[in-house]
matplotlib code that plots the C-alpha trace (Angstrom):
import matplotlib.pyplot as plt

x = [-22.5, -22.2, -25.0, -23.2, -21.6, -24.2, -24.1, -22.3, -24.7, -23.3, -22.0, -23.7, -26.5, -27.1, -30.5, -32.4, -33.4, -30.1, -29.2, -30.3, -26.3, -23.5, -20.1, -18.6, -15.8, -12.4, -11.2, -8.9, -9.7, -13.1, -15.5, -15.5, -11.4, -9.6, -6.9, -6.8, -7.4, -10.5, -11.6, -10.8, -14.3, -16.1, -15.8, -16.9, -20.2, -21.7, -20.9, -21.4, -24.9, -25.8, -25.2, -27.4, -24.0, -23.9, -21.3, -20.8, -17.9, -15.6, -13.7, -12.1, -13.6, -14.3, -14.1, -10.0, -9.9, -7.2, -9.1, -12.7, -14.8, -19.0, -18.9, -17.4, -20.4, -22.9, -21.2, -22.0, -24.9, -27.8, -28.0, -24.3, -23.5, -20.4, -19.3, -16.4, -14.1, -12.0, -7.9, -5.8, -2.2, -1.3, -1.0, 2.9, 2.7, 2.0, 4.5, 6.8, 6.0, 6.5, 10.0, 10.9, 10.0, 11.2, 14.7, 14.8, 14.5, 16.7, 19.6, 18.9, 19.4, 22.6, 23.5, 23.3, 24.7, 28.3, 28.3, 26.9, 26.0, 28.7, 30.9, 31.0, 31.1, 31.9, 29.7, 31.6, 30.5, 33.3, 31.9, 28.4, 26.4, 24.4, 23.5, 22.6, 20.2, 18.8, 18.5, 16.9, 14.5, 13.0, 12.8, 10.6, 8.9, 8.1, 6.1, 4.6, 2.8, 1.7, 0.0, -1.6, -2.4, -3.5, -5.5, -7.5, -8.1, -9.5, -11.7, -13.2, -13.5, -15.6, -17.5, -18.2, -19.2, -21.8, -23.7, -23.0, -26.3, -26.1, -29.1, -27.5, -23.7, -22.1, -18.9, -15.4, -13.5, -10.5, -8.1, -4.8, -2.5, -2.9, -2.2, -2.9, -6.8, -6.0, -5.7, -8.7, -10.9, -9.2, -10.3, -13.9, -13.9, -13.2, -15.8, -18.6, -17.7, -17.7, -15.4, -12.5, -11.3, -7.9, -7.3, -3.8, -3.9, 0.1, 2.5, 2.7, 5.8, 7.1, 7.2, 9.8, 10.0, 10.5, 11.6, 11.5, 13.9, 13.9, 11.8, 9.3, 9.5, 9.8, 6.0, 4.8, 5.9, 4.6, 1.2, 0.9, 1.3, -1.5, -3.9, -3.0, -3.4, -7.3, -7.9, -11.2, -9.2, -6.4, -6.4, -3.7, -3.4, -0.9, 0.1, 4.0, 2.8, 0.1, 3.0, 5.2, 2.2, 1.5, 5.2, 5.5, 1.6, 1.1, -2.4, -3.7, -6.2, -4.9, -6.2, -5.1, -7.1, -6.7, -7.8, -9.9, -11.5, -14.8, -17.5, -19.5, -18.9, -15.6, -14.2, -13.6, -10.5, -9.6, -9.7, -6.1, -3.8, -0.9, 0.7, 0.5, 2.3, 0.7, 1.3, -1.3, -0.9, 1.6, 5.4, 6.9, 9.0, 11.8, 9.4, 11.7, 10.6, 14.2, 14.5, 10.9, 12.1, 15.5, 14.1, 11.2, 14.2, 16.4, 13.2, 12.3, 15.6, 15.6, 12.3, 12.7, 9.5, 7.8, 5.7, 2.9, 3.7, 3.9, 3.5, 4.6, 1.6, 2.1, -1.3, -1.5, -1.1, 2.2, 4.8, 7.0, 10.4, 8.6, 7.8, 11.0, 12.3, 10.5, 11.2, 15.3, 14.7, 12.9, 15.3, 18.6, 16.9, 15.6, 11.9, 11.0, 8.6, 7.2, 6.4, 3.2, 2.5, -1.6, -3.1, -4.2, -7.8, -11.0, -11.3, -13.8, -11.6, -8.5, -10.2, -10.6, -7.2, -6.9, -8.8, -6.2, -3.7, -2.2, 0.2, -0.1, 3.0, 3.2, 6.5, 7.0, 10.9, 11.9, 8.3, 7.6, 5.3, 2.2, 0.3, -0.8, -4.4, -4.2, -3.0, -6.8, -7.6, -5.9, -7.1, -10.4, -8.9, -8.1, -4.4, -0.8, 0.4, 4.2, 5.0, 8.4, 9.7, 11.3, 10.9, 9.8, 7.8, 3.6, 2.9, 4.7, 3.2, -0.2, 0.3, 2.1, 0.6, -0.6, 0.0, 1.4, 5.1, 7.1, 10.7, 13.1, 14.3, 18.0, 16.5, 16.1, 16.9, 13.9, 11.4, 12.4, 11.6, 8.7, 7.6, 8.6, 6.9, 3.4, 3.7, 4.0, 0.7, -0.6, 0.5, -1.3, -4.7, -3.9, -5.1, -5.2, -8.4, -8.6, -7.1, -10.5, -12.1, -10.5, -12.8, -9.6, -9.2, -13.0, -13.4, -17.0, -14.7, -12.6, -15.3, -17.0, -14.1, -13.5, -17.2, -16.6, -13.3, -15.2, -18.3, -15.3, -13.0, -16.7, -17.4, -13.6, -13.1, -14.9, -16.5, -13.4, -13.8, -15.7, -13.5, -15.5, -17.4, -13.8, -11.5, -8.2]
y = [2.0, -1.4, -3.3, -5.6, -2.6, -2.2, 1.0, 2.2, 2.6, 5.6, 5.3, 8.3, 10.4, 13.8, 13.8, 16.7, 18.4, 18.0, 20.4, 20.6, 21.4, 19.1, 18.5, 14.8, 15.4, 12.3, 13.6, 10.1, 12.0, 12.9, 12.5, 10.8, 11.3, 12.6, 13.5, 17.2, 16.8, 15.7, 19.2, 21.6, 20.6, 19.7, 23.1, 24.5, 22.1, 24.2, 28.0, 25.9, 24.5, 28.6, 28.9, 25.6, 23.6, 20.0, 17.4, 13.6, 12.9, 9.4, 9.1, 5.8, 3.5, 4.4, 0.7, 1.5, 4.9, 4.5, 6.7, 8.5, 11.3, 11.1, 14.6, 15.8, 14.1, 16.2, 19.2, 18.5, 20.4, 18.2, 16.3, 15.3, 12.3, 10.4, 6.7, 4.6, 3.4, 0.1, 0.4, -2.6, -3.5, -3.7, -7.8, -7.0, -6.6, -10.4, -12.1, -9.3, -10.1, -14.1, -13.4, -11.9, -14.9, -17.2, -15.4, -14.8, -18.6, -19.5, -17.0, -17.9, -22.0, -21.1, -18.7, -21.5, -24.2, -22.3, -20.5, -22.6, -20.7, -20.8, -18.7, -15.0, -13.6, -10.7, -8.5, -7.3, -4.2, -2.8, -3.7, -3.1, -1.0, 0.5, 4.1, 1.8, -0.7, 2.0, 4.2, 0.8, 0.6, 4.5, 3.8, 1.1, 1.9, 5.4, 3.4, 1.1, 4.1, 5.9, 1.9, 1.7, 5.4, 5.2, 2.0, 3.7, 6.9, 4.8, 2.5, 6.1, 7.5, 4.4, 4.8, 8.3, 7.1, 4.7, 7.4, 10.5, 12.2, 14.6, 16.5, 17.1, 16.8, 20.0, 19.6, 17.1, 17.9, 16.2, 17.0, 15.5, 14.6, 11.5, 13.3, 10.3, 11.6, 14.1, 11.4, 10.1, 13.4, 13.5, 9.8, 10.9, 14.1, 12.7, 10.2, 12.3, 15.3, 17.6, 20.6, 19.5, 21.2, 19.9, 21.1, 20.9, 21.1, 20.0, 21.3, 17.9, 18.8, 20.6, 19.2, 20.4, 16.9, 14.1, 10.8, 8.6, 10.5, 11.3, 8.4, 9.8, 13.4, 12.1, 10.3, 13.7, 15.6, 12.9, 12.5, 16.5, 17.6, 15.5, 16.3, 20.6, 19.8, 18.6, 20.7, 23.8, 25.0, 24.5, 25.2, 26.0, 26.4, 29.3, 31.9, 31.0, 27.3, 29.4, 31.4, 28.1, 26.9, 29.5, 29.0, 25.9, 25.9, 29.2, 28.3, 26.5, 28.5, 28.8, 30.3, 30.3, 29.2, 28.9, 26.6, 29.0, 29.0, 27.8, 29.7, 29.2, 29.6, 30.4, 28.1, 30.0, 29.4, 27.3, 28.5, 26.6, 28.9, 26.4, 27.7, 25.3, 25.0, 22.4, 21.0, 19.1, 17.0, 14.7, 15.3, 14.6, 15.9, 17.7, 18.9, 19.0, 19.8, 20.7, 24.6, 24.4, 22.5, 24.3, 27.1, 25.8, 25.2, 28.3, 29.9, 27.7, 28.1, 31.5, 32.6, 29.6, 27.7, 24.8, 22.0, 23.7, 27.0, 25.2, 22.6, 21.2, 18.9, 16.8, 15.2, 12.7, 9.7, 9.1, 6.5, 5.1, 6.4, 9.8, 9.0, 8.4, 11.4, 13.7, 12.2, 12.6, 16.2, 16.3, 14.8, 16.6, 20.0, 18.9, 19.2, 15.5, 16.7, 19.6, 17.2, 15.3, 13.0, 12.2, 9.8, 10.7, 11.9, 12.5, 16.2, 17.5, 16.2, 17.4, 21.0, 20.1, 20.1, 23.1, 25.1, 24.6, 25.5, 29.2, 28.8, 26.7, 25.6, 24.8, 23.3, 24.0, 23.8, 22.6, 23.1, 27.5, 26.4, 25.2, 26.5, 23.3, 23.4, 23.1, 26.6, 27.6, 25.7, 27.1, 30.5, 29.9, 29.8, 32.7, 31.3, 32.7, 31.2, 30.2, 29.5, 27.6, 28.1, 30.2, 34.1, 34.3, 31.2, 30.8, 30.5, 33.9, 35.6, 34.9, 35.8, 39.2, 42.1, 39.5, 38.6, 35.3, 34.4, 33.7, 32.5, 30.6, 27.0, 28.2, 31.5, 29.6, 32.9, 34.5, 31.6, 31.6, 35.8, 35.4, 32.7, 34.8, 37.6, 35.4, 34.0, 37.1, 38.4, 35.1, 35.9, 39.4, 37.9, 38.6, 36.2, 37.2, 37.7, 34.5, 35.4, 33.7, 36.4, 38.5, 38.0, 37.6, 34.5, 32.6, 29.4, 31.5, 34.2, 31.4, 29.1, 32.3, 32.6, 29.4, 29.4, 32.7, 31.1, 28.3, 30.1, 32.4, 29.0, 27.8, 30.9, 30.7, 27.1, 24.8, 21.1, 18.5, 16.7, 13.2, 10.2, 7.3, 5.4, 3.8, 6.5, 7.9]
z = [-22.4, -22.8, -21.5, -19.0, -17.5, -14.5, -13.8, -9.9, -7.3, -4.7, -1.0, -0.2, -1.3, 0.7, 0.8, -0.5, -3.8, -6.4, -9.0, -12.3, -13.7, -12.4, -12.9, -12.6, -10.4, -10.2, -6.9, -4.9, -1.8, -0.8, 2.5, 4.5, 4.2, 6.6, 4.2, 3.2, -0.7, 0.4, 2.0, -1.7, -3.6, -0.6, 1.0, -2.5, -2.4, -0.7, -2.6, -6.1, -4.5, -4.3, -7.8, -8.9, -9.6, -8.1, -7.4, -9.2, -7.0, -8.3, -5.5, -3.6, -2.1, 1.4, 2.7, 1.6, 3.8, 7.0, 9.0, 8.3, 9.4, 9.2, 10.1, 6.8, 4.8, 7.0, 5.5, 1.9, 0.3, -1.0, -3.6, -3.5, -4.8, -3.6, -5.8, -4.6, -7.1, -5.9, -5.9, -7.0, -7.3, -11.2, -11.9, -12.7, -8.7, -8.0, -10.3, -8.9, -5.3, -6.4, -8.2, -4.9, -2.8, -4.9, -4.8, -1.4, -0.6, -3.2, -1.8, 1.9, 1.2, -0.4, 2.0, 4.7, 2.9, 2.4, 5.6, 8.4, 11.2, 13.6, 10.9, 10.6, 6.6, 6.0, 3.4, 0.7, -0.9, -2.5, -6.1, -5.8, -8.0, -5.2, -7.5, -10.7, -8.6, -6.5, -9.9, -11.0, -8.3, -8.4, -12.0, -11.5, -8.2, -10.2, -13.2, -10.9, -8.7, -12.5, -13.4, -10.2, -9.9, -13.6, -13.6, -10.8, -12.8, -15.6, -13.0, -12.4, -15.8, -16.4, -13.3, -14.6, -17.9, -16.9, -14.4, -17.2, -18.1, -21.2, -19.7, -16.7, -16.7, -18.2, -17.2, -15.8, -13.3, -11.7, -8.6, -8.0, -6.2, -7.1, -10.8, -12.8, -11.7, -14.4, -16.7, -15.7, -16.2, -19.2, -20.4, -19.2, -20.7, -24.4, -24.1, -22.8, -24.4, -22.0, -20.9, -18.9, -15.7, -14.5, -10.7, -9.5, -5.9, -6.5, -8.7, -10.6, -13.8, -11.4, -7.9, -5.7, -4.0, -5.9, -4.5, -6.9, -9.5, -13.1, -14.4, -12.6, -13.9, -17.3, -17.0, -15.0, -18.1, -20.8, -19.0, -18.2, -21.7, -22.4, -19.8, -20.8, -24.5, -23.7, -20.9, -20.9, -17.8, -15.5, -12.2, -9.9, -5.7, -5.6, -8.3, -8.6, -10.2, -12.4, -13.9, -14.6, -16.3, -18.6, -19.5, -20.2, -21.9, -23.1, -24.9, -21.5, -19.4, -16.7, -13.2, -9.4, -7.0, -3.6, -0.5, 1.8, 5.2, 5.8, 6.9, 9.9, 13.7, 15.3, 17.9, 21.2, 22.4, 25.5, 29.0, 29.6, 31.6, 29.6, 26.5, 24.2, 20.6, 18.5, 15.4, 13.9, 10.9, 8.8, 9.0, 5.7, 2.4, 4.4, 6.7, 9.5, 13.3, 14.8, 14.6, 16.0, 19.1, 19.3, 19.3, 22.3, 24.0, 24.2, 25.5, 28.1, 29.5, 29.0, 30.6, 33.4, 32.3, 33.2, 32.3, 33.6, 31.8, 28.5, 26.4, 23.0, 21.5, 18.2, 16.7, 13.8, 12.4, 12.2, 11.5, 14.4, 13.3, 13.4, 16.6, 17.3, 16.2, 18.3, 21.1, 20.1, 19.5, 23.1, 24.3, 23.0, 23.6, 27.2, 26.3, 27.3, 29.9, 27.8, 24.9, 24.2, 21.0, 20.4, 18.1, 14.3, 15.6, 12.8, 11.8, 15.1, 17.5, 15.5, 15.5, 19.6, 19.4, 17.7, 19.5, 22.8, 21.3, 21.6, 18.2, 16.0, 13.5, 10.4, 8.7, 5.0, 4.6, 0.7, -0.7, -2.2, -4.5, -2.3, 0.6, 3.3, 3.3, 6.8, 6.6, 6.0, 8.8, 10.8, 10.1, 11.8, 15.3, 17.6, 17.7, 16.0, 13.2, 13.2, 9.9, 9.3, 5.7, 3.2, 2.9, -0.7, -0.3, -1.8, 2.3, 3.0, 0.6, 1.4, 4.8, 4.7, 6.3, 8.7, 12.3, 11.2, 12.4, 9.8, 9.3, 7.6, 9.3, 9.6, 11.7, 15.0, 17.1, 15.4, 15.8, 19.5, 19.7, 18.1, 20.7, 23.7, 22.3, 21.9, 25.2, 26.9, 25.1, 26.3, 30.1, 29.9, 28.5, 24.2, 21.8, 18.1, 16.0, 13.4, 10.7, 8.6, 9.6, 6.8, 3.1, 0.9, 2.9, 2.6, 0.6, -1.0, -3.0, -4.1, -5.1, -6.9, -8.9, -9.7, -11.3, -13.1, -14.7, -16.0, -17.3, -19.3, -20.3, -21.6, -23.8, -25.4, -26.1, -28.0, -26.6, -27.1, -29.6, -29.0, -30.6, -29.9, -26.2, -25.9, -27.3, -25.7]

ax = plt.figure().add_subplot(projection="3d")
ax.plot(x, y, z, "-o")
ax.set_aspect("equal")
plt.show()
């Protein structure tokens, strides 16, 4: 270390006696983060803290979080450690942002002087390049996320090299999205020596959704390969993404493991007479809530309901044209007066939330590969699950031989059945065990394995090798 580098002193320390083997974990999201990447190591705190394993978590600074929940910090086992790691805009960004300015002026006072006001001009498009300057844009709005994602992953790498201790840190760890975290654990990893565990919550080579084009596939391939080729152990969130690993790596280690539900008291479910389907969460990448409410529609009409009968109930944080949206779909399937949008809420009063409602949606249209972590949240409340996405999809196969609803987005006749036929149990007094409740589900057995992987990964593969304090 060099000896200006003062070493990071942590935002949080759960008090209590800390464990003797730890891994330094690069994790973006962590507590007090309300987003769900955060909830994937922290749930397994606590089953790794059984085992004497303890958590170095590098994550971002909290003073940067949107939204935050004290509550999740409470649920860490003690001795966790939690650093924040500060996020900057690359400084490209401010000689970018300048160029902009500068142009914009420059156009407008030209603009004004040949046209004065008074006049209309007509915009002529006819020759533009509009797929060339948009292709020009993803391309460069795709390298500016992997500098600024990147430069972050570093800031943490450091972080974890000034607070690694070879007589207690055994191994790296990192989780993405963001994947240039990966990059980070790999950084760390080759300066501490350590094995290196690469968790991909998030296909990352292969993402189904990818909005910034092929630039950005062509640096998720470039900086994957590299992240494998150093890697102890890949993990994986669902087994589909595990078999395009292997593929594409076939001398990674490579294991799936799942989200899972944390243990602890059930909620009991609301006294409410009023059927309510919620849908808590983000709305994005082709998530698309239409056959939901088309389907809330034909039945309402059908069975003669009311407001009072039931309600559909949207919680997070989201963006006004989303907003916006919902209330179009309200309004062209006459459920204006059935719908209700809440604020983003922390996690407690989202599980509030939760715990009223009688189904609870989730909308995975356009993405097989991955399973929502909210998925295992959901499974600790007595509600049913109406699951919106494709047949042979990660989600469906988890949940088959379930009580989950599921169905594709274009089967709106089927969603709407499957409501009727929920709110009819609900009339005569049914509500579903939580599906939690089953073992294959629980966040321990995944954790357990998880450990097991890494004690095996350990026993084939040599340490990497160490190429120098500021090597890679």
């Amino acid at each position: 270390m060099d000896k200006r580098e003062k070493p990071p002193v942590p935002y949080h320390v759960v008090p209590g006696p800390s464990a003797v083997k730890r891994i330094l974990l690069i994790s973006y999201h962590a507590p007090p983060s309300n987003a769900v990447g955060a909830l994937r190591w922290a749930g397994m705190a606590r089953y790794f803290a059984m085992h004497g394993w303890g958590l170095d978590i590098l994550t971002l600074d909290p003073a940067r979080l949107p939204s935050r929940s004290e509550a999740l910090l409470a649920e860490l086992p003690p001795g966790t450690r939690l650093f924040g790691v500060p996020e900057g805009p690359p400084p490209l960004d401010r000689i970018v942002d300048g160029l902009v300015r500068v142009r914009r002026r420059f156009r407008t006072h030209l603009h004004i002087a040949a046209h004065p006001a008074s006049e209309a001009v007509p915009v002529d498009t006819t020759h533009e390049p509009r797929l060339s300057r948009r292709a020009a844009l993803d391309a460069f709005h795709a390298w500016r996320e992997y500098v600024i994602d990147g430069q972050w992953g570093r800031r943490a790498a450091v972080a974890g090299r000034q607070i690694f201790d070879p007589r207690l840190h055994q191994w790296v760890a990192s989780s993405g999205p963001p994947h240039m975290s990966h990059e980070g654990g790999r950084l760390l990893s080759t300066w501490t020596g350590l094995p290196f565990l690469a968790d991909f919550r998030d296909p990352w080579r292969f993402s189904e959704w990818v909005s910034l084009g092929p630039t950005w596939l062509r640096l998720a391939a470039k900086y994957e390969a590299r992240v494998v080729k150093h890697s102890t152990l890949i993990v994986t969130n669902v087994e589909p993404v595990r078999t395009l690993m292997q593929r594409a790596y076939p001398k990674a280690q490579v294991v799936t493991i799942t989200n899972g539900v944390d243990e602890g008291l059930v909620p009991p479910p609301s006294a409410s007479h009023r059927f309510i389907i919620g849908y808590p969460g983000a709305i994005y990448l082709g998530r698309d809530p239409e056959p939901l409410f088309a389907a809330v529609g034909l039945m309402v009409r059908e069975l003669g309901l009311s407001r009072t009968d039931l309600g559909l109930e949207f919680m997070g944080f989201f963006e006004p044209h989303i907003k916006a949206r919902l209330r179009r779909l309200a309004d062209r399937h006459a459920l204006a007066p059935f719908l209700t949008i809440h604020k983003g809420r922390p996690r407690p009063e989202a599980h509030e939330f939760m715990r009223h409602c009688a189904v609870l949606v989730a909308l995975q249209q356009g993405s097989d590969l991955a399973i929502p972590a909210k998925m295992f949240e959901y499974m600790r409340f007595p509600a049913w699950l109406m699951v919106i996405a494709g047949k042979g999809s990660s989600t469906a196969d988890l949940l088959a031989g379930t009580t989950a609803d599921v169905h594709g987005p274009d089967d709106v006749a089927g969603i709407q059945s499957a409501l009727a036929a929920r709110y009819r149990e609900f009339r005569s007094g049914g509500r579903p065990a939580p599906l939690g409740l089953q073992e294959r589900f629980g966040r321990r057995l995944q954790a357990e394995r998880l450990l097991e992987a890494m004690e095996a990964a350990r026993q084939r593969s040599s340490p990497p090798e160490v190429k120098g304090a500021r090597g890679g």
